[in-house]
PASEBA-1860 file (N, C-alpha, C; in nm, 3 decimals):
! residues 107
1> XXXXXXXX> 0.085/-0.118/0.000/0.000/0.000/0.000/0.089/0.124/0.000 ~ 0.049/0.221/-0.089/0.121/0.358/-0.057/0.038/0.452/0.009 ~ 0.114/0.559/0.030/0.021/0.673/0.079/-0.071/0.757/-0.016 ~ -0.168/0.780/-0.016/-0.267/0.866/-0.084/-0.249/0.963/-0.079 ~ -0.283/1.062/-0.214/-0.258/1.206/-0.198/-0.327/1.288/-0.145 ~ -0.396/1.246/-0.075/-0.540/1.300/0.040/-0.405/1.356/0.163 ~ -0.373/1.213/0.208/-0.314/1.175/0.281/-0.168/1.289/0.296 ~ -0.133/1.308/0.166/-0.003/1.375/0.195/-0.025/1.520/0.164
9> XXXXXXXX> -0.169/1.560/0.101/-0.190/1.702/0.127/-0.242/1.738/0.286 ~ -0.290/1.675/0.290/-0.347/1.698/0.450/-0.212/1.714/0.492 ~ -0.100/1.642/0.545/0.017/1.657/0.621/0.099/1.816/0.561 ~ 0.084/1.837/0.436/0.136/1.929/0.378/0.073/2.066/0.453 ~ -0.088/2.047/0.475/-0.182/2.165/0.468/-0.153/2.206/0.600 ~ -0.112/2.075/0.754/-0.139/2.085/0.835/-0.013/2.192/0.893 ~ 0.108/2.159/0.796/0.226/2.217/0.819/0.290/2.342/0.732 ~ 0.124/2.409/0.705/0.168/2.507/0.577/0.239/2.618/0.659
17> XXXXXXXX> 0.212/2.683/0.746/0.252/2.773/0.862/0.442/2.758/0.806 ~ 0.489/2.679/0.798/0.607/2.655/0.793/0.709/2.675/0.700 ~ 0.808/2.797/0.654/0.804/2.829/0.516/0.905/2.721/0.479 ~ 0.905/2.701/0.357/1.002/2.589/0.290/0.988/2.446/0.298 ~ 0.878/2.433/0.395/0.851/2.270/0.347/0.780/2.219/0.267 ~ 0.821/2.102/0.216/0.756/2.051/0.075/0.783/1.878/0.067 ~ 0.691/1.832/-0.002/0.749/1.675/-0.008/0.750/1.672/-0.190 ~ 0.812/1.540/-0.117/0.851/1.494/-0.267/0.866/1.344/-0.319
25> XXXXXXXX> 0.766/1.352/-0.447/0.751/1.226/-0.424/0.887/1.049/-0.468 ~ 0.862/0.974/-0.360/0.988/0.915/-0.349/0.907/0.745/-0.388 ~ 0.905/0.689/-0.504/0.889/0.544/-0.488/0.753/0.509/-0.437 ~ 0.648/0.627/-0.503/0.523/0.585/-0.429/0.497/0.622/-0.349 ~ 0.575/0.647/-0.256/0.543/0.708/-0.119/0.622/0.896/-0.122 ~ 0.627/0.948/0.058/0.676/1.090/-0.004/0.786/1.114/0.106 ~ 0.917/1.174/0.062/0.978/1.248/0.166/0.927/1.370/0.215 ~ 0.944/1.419/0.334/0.924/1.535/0.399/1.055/1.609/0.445
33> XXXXXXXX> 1.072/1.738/0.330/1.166/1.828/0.359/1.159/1.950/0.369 ~ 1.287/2.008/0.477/1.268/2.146/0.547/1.407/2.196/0.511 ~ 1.429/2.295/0.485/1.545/2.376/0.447/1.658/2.304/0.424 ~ 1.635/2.181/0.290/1.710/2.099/0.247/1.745/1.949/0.285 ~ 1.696/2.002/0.400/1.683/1.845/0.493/1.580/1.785/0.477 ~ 1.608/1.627/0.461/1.499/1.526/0.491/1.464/1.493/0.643 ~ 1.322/1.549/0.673/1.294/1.500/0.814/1.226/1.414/0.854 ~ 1.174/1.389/0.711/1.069/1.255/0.784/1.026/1.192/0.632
41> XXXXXXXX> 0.914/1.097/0.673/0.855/1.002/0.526/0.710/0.997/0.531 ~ 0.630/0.964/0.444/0.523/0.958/0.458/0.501/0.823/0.404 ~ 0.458/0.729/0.493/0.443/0.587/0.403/0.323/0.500/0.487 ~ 0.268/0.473/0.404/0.107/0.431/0.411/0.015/0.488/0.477 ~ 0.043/0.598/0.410/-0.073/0.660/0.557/-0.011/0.732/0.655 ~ 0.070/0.689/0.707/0.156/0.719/0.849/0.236/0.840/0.825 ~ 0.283/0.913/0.899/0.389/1.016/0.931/0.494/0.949/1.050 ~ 0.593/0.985/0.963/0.752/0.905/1.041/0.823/1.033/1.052
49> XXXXXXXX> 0.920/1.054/1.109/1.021/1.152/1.152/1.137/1.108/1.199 ~ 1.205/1.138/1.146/1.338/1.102/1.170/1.392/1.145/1.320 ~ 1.466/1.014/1.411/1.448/1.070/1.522/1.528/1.147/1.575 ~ 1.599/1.211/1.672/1.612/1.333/1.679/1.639/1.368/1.872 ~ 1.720/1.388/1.925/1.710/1.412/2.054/1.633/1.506/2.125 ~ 1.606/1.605/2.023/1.507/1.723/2.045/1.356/1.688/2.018 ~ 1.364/1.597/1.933/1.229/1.560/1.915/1.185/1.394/2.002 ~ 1.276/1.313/2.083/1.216/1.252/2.132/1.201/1.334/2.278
57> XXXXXXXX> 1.247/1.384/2.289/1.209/1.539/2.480/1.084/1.594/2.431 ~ 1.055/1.623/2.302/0.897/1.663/2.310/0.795/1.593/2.277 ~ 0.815/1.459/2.268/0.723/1.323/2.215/0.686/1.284/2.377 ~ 0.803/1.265/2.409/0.783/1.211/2.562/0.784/1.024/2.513 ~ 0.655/1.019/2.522/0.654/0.836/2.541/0.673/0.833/2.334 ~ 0.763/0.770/2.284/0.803/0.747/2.176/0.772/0.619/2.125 ~ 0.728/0.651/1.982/0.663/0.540/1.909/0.802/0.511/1.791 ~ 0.866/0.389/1.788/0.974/0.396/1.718/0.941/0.287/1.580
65> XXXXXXXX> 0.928/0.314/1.463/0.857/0.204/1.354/0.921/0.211/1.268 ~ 0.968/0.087/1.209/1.028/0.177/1.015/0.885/0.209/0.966 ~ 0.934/0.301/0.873/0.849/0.337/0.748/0.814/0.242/0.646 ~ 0.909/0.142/0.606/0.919/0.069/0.525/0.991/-0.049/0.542 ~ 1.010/-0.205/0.472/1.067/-0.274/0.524/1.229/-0.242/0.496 ~ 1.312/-0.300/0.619/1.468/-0.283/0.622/1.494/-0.137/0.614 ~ 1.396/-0.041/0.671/1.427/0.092/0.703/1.457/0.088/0.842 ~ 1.578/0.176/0.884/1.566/0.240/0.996/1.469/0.276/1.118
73> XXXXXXXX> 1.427/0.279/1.244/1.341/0.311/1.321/1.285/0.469/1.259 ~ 1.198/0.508/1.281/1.193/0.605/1.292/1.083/0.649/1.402 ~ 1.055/0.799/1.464/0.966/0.855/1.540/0.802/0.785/1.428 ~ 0.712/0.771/1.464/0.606/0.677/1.444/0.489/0.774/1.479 ~ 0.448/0.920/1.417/0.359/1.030/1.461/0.203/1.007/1.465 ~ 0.126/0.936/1.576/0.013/0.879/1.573/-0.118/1.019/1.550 ~ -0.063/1.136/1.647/-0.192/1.277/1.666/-0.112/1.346/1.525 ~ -0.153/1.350/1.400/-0.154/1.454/1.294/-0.235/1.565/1.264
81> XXXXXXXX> -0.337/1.585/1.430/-0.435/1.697/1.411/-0.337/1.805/1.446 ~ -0.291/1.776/1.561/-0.208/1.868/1.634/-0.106/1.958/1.536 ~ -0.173/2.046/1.473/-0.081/2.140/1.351/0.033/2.188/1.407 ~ -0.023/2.291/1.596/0.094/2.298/1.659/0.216/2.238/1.711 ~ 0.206/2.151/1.747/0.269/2.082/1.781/0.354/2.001/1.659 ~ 0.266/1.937/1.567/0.364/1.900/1.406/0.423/2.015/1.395 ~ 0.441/2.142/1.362/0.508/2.198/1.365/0.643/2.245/1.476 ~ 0.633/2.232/1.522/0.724/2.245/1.668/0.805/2.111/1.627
89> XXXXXXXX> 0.767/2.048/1.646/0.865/1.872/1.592/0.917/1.865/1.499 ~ 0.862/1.966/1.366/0.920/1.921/1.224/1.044/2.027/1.224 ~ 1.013/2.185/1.327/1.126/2.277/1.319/1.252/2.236/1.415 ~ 1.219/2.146/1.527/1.329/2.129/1.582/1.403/2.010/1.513 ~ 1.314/1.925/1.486/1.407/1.819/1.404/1.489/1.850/1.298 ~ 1.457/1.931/1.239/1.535/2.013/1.132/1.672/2.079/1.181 ~ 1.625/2.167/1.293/1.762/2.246/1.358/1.863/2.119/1.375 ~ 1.793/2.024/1.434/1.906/1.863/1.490/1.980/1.807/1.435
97> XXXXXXXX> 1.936/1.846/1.290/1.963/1.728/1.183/2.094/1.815/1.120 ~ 2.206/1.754/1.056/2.301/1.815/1.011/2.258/1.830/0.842 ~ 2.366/1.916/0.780/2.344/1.951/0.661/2.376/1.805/0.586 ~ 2.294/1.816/0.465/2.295/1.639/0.408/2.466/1.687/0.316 ~ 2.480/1.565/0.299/2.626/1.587/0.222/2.612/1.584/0.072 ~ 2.701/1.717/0.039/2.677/1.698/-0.104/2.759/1.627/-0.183 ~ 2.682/1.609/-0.262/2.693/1.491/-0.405/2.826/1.550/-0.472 ~ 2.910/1.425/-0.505/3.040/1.446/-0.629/2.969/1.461/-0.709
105> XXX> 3.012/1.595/-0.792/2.965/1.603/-0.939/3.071/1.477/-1.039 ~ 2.994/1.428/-1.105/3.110/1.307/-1.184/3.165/1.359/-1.325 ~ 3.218/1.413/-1.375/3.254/1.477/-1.496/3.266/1.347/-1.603
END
C-alpha cells in the first residue's frame, strides 16, 4: 500500500505555517523536507520523523517504527491533528539534523 494524496496534502496543509517545506515524491510514497533536509517520510498513511534528541524530549513516550521494510526506526507520529505541535517537531528536528552531504559532481 502507498500513501494517498489525500493523505499527503493533509500533512502538507497541516504544516503550511512553515516556510520551505515541501514533499517529494519518493517510490510511491513521499519524503518530507525542510530547508534541504529530509525529516521525515510519509508511508502508508503514516507520518515518520526522523528521530532526533530534540524531538524525542517533546514526544515524551516514543513510538519507534520503520516506514518501510529494512528501514531504519523512525519517530512513528500517531496525533496529525495537532498542527501545533507538528510543527514544533518538524522545526526542531530540522535544527538537529546536520546539513545532508553533497553529491560528487562526476565529470
Amino acid at each position: 500500500m502507498s500513501t494517498s494524496k489525500n493523505f499527503a496534502d493533509y500533512i502538507i496543509d497541516q504544516l503550511s505555517d512553515i516556510d520551505g517545506i515541501f514533499i517529494k515524491n519518493m517510490f510511491g510514497e513521499y519524503g518530507l523536507f525542510l530547508s534541504g533536509k529530509m525529516v521525515g517520510v510519509l508511508c502508508d498513511d503514516n507520518l515518520f520523523i526522523k528521530p532526533t534528541e530534540a524531538g524525542k524530549k517533546l514526544l515524551g513516550d516514543v513510538i519507534y517504527a520503520p516506514p518501510y521494510k529494512g528501514a531504519k526506526p523512525y519517530f512513528l507520529i500517531d496525533d496529525t491533528d495537532n498542527r501545533f505541535f507538528l510543527k514544533e517537531l518538524i522545526v526542531k528536528t530540522e535544527q538537529a539534523l546536520p546539513l545532508p552531504k553533497k553529491k560528487k559532481v562526476k565529470l
